[in-house]
VOGU-3710 file (C-alpha; in Angstrom, 3 decimals, decimal comma):
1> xxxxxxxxxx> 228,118/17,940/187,340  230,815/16,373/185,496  233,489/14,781/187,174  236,128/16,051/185,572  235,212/19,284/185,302  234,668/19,897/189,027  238,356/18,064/189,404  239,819/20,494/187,018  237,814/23,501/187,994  238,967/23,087/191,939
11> xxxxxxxxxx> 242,331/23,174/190,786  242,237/25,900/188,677  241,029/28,181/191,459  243,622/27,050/193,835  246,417/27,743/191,367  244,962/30,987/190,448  245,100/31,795/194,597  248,637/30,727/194,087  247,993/28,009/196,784  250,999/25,172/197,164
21> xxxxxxxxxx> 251,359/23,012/194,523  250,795/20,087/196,978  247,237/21,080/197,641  246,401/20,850/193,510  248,317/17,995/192,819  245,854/15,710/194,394  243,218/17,460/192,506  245,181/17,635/188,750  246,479/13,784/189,488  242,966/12,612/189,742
31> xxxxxxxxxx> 241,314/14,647/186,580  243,865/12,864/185,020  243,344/9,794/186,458  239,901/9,813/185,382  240,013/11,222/181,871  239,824/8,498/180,105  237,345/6,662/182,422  233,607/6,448/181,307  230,571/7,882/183,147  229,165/4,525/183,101
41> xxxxxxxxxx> 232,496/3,161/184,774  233,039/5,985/187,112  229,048/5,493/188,519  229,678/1,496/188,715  232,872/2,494/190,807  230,562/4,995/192,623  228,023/2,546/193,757  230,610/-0,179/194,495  232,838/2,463/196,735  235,309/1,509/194,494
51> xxxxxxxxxx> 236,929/4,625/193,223  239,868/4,944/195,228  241,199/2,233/193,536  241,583/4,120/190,267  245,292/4,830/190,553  245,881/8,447/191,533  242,238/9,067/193,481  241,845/9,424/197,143  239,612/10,379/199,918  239,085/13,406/199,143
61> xxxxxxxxxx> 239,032/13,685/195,532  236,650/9,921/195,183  234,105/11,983/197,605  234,437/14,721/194,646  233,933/12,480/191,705  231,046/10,354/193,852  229,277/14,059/194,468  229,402/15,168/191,103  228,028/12,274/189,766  225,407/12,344/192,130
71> xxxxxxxxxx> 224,182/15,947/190,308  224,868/18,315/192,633  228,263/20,916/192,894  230,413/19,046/195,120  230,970/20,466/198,788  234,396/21,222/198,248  233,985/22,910/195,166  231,133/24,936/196,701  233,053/26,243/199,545  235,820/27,384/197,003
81> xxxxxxxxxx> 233,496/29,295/195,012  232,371/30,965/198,150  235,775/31,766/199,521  237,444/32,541/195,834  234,534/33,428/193,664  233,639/31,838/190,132  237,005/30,071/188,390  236,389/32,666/185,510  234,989/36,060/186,328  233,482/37,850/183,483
91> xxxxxxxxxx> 236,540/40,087/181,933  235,698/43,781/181,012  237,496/46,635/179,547  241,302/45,387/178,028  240,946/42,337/179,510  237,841/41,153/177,281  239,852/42,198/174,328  242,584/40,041/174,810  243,154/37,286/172,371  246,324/35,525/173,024
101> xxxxxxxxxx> 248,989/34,566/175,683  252,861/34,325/174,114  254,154/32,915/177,387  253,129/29,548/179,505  254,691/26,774/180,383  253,894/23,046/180,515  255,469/19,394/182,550  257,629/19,141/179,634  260,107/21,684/181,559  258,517/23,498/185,046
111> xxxxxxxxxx> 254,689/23,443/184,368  252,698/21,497/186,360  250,491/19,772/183,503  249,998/18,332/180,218  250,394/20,764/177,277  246,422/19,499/176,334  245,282/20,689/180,310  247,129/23,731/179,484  244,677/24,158/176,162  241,554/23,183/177,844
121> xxxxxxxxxx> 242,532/26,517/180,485  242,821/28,693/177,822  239,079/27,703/176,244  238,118/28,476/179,855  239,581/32,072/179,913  238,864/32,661/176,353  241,755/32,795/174,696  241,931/32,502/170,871  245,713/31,628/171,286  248,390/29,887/173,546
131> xxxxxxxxxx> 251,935/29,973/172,508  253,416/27,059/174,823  256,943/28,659/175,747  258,827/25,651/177,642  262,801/26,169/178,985  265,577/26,144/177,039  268,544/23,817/177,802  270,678/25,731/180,101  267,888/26,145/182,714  268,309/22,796/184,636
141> xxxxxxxxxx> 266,805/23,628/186,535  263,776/23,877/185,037  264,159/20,715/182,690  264,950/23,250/180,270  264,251/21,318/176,416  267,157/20,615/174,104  266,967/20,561/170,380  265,844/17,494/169,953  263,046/17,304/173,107  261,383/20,760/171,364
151> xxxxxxxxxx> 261,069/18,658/168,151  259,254/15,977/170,383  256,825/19,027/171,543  256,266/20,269/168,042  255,501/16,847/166,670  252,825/16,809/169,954  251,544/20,380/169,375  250,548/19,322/165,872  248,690/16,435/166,848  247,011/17,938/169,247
161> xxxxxxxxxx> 245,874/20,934/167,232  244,893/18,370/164,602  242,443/16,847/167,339  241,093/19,368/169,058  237,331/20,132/168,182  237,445/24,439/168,093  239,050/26,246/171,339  242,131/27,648/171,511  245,050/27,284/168,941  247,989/26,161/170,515
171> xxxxxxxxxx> 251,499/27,670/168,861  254,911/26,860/169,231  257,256/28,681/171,135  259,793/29,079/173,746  261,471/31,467/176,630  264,754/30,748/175,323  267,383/31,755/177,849  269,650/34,998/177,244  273,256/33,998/177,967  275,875/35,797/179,248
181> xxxxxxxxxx> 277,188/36,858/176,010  273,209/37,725/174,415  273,216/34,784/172,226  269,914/32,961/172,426  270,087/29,536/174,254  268,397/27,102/171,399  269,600/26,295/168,106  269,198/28,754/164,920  267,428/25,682/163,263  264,807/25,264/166,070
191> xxxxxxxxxx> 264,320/28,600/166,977  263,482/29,006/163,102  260,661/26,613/163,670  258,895/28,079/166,069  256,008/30,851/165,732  257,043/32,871/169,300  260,444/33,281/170,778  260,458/34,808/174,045  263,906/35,982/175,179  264,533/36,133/178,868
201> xxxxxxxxxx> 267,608/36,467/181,199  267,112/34,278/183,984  270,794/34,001/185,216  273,589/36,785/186,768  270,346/38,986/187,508  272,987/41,337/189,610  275,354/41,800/186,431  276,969/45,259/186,423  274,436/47,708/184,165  276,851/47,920/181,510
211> xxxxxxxxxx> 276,894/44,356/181,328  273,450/43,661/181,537  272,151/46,140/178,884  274,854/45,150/176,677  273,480/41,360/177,121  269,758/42,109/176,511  270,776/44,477/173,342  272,084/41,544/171,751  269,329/39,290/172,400  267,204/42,070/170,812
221> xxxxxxxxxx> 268,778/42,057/167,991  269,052/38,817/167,158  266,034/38,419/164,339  263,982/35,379/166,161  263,519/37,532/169,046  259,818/38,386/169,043  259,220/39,255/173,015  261,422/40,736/175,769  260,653/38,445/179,155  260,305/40,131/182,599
231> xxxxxxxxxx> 262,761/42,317/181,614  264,051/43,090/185,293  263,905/39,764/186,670  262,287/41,346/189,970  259,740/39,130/192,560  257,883/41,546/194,665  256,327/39,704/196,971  256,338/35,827/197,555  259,025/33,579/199,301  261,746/34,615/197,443
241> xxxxxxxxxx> 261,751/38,496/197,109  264,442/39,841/194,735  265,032/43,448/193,291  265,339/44,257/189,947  268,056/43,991/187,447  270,019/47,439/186,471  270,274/48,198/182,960  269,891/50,952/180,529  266,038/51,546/179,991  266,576/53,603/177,598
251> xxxxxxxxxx> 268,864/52,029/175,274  266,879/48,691/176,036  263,626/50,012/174,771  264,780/52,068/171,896  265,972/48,721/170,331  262,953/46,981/170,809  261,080/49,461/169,219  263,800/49,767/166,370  263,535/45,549/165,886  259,545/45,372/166,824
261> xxxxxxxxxx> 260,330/43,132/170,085  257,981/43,341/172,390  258,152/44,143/175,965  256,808/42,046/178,165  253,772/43,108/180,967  254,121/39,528/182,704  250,816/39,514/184,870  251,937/37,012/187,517  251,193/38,773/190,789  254,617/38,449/192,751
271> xxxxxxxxxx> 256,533/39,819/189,534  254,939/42,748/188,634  257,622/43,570/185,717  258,260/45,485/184,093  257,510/48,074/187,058  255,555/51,366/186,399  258,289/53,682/185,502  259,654/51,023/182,871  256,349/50,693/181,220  255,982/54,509/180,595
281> xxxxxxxxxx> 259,489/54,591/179,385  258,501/51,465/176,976  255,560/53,923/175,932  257,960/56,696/175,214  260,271/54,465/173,251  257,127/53,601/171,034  257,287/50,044/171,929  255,032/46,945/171,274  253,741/44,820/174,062  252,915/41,816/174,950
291> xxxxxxxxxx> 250,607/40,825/177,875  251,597/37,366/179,201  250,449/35,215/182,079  253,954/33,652/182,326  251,294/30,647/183,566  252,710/27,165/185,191  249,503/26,115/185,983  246,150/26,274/183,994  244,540/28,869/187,074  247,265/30,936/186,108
301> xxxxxxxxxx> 245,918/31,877/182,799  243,566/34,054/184,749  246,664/36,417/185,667  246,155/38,219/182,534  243,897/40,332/184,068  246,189/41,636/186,569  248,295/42,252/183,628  245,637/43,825/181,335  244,691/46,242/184,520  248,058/47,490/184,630
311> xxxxxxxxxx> 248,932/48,348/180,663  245,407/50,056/181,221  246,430/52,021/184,121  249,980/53,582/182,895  247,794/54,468/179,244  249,322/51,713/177,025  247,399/51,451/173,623  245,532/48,516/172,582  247,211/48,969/168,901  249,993/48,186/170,462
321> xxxxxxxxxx> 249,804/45,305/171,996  250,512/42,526/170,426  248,203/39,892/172,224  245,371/41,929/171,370  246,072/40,956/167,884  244,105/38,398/165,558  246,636/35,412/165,292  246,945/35,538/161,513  248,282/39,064/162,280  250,240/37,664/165,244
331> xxxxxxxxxx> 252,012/35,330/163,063  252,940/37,614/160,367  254,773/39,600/162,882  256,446/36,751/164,811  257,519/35,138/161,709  258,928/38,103/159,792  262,773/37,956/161,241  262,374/33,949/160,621  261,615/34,949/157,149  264,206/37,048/157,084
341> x> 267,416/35,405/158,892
//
């Protein structure tokens, strides 16, 4: 087995069983560690018991490497499988007719990888499209990107694209922050640039409901919105449980539909948002949606399931969902308020 791909395959699966980012790092430090190392050099090490002095392999993760080489599925890897099943499960019914993901994030702001890891997870899953959707500025959090580190990250998309043998396209994007006052938290001239703008509010979740619907209408309408983010904000389960923002449904949807943003089913487990109710009522406005994996982590590309299982459930229709799309279709949508503006 390759070594690599048994490094980067154990680490998928534990980020897709939401495990502690301590257990994967080991795992994702030492794929990287390696990826540039030949066979020849790695089986050399191997033989020599060298390997834990490639910078960023240990105990654990050498006995990997030394097993795969060997030709057989290393034991740790093997036991995973058992426990977790295969890394990529065969998808059926909405799920197999997903094309894209408008939302993930990379180590340029909270991601956990490099942008070209990110890529290789969504060949894995399938995926004919990845819009990378890094922070913007405000969330320090998050090593949110300014203006000019998103024109570092375009310059990188590009070359990357331009190297990449088949596989997933990788676009540009962003979950640009809603602020307080609805303006978008990026420039006019980046966000023109990019092919995906997700707009999110990730700040003064328990505004007053006059205050937050106001706020989210005027993200809405601003023309580089293309995608309403977990539009309540709520985690349902996880360490940090928090309820969902109040707003106007209503009025919230009805604008999306009237300025073809679409609403965001973000697939990550402990979100769950928009809930039920709000997805009928997205229906009812005659919405567009967009099934994300919101993914930090390559493993968590394999959310979108969970997401695609839900927008099946409440009756959503594939038309209408925008990931479902070709991208050349994708892009003529995204792009038209760019166009526009």
């Amino acid at each position: 087995m390759n070594p690599l791909a048994a490094l980067e395959e154990i680490a998928f699966l534990l980020e897709r069983d939401l495990a502690s980012p301590y257990r994967t790092k080991a795992f994702r430090g030492a794929a990287a560690a390696i990826e540039g190392v030949s066979e020849e050099e790695l089986r050399t090490r191997a033989a020599e018991g060298s390997l834990k002095r490639i910078a960023g392999v240990g105990d654990r993760t050498a006995g990997v490497i030394a097993e795969a080489l060997a030709g057989g599925v290393p034991e740790y890897l093997r036991d995973l499988r058992e426990k977790l099943g295969q890394a990529v499960p065969d998808a059926t019914g909405l799920h197999a007719r997903l094309r894209g993901d408008l939302h993930s994030h990379s180590e340029w702001s909270d991601g956990t990888t490099p942008i070209a890891t990110m890529a290789r997870a969504a060949d894995l899953v399938g995926l004919e499209y990845l819009v990378l959707t890094d922070h913007s500025p405000s969330l320090r959090v998050a090593n949110g990107l300014s203006a000019e580190r998103l024109a570092e990250q375009l310059d990188v998309l590009e070359s990357l694209n331009a190297s990449r043998d088949g596989g997933a396209r990788v676009l540009s994007g962003i979950e640009v922050d809603i602020l307080e006052d609805g303006s978008l938290d990026q420039t006019p001239a980046m966000l023109a640039r990019l092919d995906v703008v997700v707009a999110s509010v990730h700040s003064k979740l328990r505004s007053e409901r006059a205050v937050m619907t106001e706020r989210m209408l005027a993200a809405i309408e601003h023309p580089f919105t293309n995608v309403l983010g977990h539009c309540t904000g709520q985690k349902v389960e996880g360490g940090r449980v928090r309820p969902p923002s109040e707003f106007d449904a209503e009025a919230v949807f009805a604008a999306c539909a009237e300025h073809d943003v679409a609403v965001e089913i973000n697939s990550r487990p402990e979100r769950r948002d928009p809930p039920d109710e709000l997805i009928a009522l997205a229906i009812e406005a005659g919405c567009l949606f967009s099934i994300d994996s919101d993914g930090h982590a390559p493993g968590h590309l394999s959310f979108l399931g969970l997401g695609a299982a839900r927008a099946e459930a409440a009756g959503v229709r594939e038309e209408r969902i925008v990931t479902t799309w070709p991208v050349e279709r994708l892009l003529e949508w995204s792009r038209a308020g760019r166009t526009a503006a």
